[in-house]
C-alpha positions as CSV (number, residue, x, y, z in Angstrom):
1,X,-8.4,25.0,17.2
2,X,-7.2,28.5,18.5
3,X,-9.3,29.1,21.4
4,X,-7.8,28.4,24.6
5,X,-11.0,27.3,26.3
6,X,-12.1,25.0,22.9
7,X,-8.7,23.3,23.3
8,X,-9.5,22.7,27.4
9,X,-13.3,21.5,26.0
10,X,-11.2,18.7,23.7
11,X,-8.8,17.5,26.2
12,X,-11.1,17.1,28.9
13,X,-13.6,15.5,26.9
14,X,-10.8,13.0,25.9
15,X,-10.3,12.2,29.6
16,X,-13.5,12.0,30.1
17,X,-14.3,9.8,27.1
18,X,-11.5,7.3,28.0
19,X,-12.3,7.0,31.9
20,X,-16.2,6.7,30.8
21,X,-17.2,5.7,27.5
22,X,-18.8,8.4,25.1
23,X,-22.5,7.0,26.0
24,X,-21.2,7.3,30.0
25,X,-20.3,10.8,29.4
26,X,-22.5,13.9,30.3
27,X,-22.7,17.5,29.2
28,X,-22.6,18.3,32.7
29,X,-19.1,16.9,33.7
30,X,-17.9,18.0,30.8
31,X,-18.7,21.0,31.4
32,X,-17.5,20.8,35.4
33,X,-14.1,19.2,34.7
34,X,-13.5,22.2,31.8
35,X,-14.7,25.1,34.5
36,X,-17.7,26.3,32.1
37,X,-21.1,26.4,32.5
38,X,-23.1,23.7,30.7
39,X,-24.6,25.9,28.0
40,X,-21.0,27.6,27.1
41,X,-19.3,24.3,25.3
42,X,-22.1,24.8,22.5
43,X,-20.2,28.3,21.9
44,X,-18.0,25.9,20.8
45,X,-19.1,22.6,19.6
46,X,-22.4,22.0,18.3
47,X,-22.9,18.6,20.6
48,X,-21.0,16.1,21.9
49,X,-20.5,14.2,18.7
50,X,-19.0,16.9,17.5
51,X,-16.8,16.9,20.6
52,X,-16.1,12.9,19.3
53,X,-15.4,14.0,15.4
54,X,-13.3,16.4,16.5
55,X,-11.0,14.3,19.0
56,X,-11.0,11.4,15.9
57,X,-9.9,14.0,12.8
58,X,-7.6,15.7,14.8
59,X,-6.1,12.1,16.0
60,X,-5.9,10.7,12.7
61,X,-4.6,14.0,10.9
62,X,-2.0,14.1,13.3
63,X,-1.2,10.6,12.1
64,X,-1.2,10.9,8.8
65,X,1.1,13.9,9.0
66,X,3.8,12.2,11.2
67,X,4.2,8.7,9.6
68,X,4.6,10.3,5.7
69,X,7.2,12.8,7.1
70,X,8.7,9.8,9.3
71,X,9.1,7.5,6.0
72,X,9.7,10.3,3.2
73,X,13.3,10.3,2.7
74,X,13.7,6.5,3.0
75,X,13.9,4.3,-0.2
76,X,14.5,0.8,2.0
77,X,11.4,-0.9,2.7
78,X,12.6,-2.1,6.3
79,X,13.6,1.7,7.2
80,X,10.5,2.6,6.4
81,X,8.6,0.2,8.4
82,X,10.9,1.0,11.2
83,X,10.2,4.9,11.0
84,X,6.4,4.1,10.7
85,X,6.0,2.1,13.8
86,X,8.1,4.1,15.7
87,X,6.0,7.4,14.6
88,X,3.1,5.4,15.6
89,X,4.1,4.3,19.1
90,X,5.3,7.3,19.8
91,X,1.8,9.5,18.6
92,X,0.3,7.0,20.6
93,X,2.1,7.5,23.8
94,X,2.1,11.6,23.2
95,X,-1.8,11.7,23.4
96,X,-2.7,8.6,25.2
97,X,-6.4,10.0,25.7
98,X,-7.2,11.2,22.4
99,X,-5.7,8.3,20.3
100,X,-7.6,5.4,22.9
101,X,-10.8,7.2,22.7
102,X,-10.0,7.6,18.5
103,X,-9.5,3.9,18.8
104,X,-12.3,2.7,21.6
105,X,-15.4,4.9,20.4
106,X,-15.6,4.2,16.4
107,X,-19.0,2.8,17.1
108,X,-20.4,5.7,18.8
109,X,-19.8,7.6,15.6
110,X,-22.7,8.8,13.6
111,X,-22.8,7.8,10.4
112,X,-21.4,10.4,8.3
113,X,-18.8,10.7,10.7
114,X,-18.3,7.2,10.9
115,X,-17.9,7.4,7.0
116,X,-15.3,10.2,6.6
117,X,-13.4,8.8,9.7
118,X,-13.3,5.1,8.2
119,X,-11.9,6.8,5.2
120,X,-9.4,8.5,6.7
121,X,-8.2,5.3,8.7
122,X,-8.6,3.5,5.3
123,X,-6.1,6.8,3.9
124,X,-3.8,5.6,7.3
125,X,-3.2,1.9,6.5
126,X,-2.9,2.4,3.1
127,X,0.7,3.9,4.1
128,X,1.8,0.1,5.8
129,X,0.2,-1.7,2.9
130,X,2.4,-0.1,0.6
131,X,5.2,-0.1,2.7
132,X,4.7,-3.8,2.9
133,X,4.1,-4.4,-1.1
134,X,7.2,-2.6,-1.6
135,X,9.1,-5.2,0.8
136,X,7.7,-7.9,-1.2
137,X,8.9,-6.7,-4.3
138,X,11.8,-5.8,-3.0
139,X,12.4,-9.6,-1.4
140,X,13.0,-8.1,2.1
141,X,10.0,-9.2,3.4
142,X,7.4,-12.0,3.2
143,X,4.0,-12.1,4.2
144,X,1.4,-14.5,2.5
145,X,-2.0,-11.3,3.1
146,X,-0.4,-8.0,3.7
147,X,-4.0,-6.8,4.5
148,X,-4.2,-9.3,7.5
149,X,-0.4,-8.1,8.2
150,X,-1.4,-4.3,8.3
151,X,-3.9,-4.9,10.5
152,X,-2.3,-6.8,12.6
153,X,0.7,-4.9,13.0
154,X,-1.2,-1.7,13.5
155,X,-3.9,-3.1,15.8
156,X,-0.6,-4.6,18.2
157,X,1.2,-1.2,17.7
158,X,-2.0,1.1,18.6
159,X,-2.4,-1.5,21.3
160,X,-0.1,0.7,23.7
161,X,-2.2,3.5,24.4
162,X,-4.4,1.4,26.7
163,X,-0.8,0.2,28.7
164,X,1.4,2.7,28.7
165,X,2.8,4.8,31.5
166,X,5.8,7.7,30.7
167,X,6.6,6.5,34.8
168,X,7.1,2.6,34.1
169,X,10.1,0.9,33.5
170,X,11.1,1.4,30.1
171,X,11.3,4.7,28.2
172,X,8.9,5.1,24.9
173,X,12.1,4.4,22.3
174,X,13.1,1.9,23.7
175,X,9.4,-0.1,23.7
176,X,9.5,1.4,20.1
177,X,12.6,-0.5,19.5
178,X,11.5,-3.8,21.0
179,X,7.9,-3.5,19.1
180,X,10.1,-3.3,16.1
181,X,12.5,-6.5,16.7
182,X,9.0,-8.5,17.6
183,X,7.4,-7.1,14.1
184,X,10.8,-7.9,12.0
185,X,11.7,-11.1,13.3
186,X,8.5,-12.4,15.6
187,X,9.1,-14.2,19.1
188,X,12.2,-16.1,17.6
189,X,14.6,-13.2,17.6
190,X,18.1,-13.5,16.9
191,X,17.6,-16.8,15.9
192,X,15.5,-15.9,12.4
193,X,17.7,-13.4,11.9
194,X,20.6,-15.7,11.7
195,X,18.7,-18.3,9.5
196,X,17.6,-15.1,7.3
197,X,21.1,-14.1,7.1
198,X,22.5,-17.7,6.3
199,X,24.8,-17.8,9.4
């Protein structure tokens, strides 16, 4: 995406897509909020679900790429979980509009989009899954359906781009942090970890 008024298209439709809904959105405002006439966005999309596959693939790719460089140097199971839900959160809190509308508007996907994005998001959890079948083996961690857990954990996780604020009371690393201790040792805290560690 080189063009600087293609890149203005994207992130206004983002904004536009989170505060309406894809199906509330028009060509006009688009068009209005990016300062082009209504014609000029086809110079670069082809239509507005084109506007939508782009926001998704370029939110998932962006994904993809952060989480495998965020786990791979680690060899410990835990570390790796740790990395990957903190290079989650934080994706998630760097392009709040993008990454709720990549989450909110799968339905309004046509369906060969729908298709390659599903796959990609397949591609996505398969990196938790096998974080999580390693822990297993390992003994570090115990879950009786690591599909359940995976979507669980990423559904709570991707949860914060509908919440988040950079001006509320906690800084992102921080949340990160605390998501983590909830996901590791659940609402008990301390306590499981002291029964985990025999003390």
């Amino acid at each position: 995406m080189t063009s600087t008024r293609k890149i203005t298209i994207f992130k206004e439709a983002a904004r536009l897509f989170r505060e309406k809904g894809y199906n509330g959105s028009s060509q006009r405002e688009l068009a209005d909020r990016a300062g082009l006439q209504g014609g000029s966005i086809y110079h670069h999309f082809s239509s507005k679900q084109d506007i939508l596959y782009a926001i998704m693939e370029d939110t998932m790719r962006g994904l993809l790429h952060k989480v495998r460089r965020a786990v791979a140097e680690e060899t410990s199971p835990l570390e790796k979980l740790k990395k990957a839900v903190r290079a989650h959160i934080e994706y998630h809190t760097e392009d709040r509009d993008e990454t709720y509308v990549a989450d909110a508007e799968l339905r309004s996907l046509e369906e060969a989009n729908y298709q390659q994005i599903t796959r990609m998001r397949h591609d996505y959890e398969q990196i938790f899954r096998d974080i999580i079948d390693e822990g297993l083996q390992a003994g570090c961690m115990k879950v009786d359906d690591v599909l359940l857990a995976t979507k669980a954990l990423l559904q709570m996780c991707t949860g914060i781009s509908y919440w988040y604020s950079p001006e509320g009371r906690k800084p992102i690393g921080e949340i990160a942090d605390q998501y983590v201790e909830l996901l590791l040792w659940g609402v008990c805290g301390k306590m499981a970890r002291e029964v985990a560690d025999g003390s």
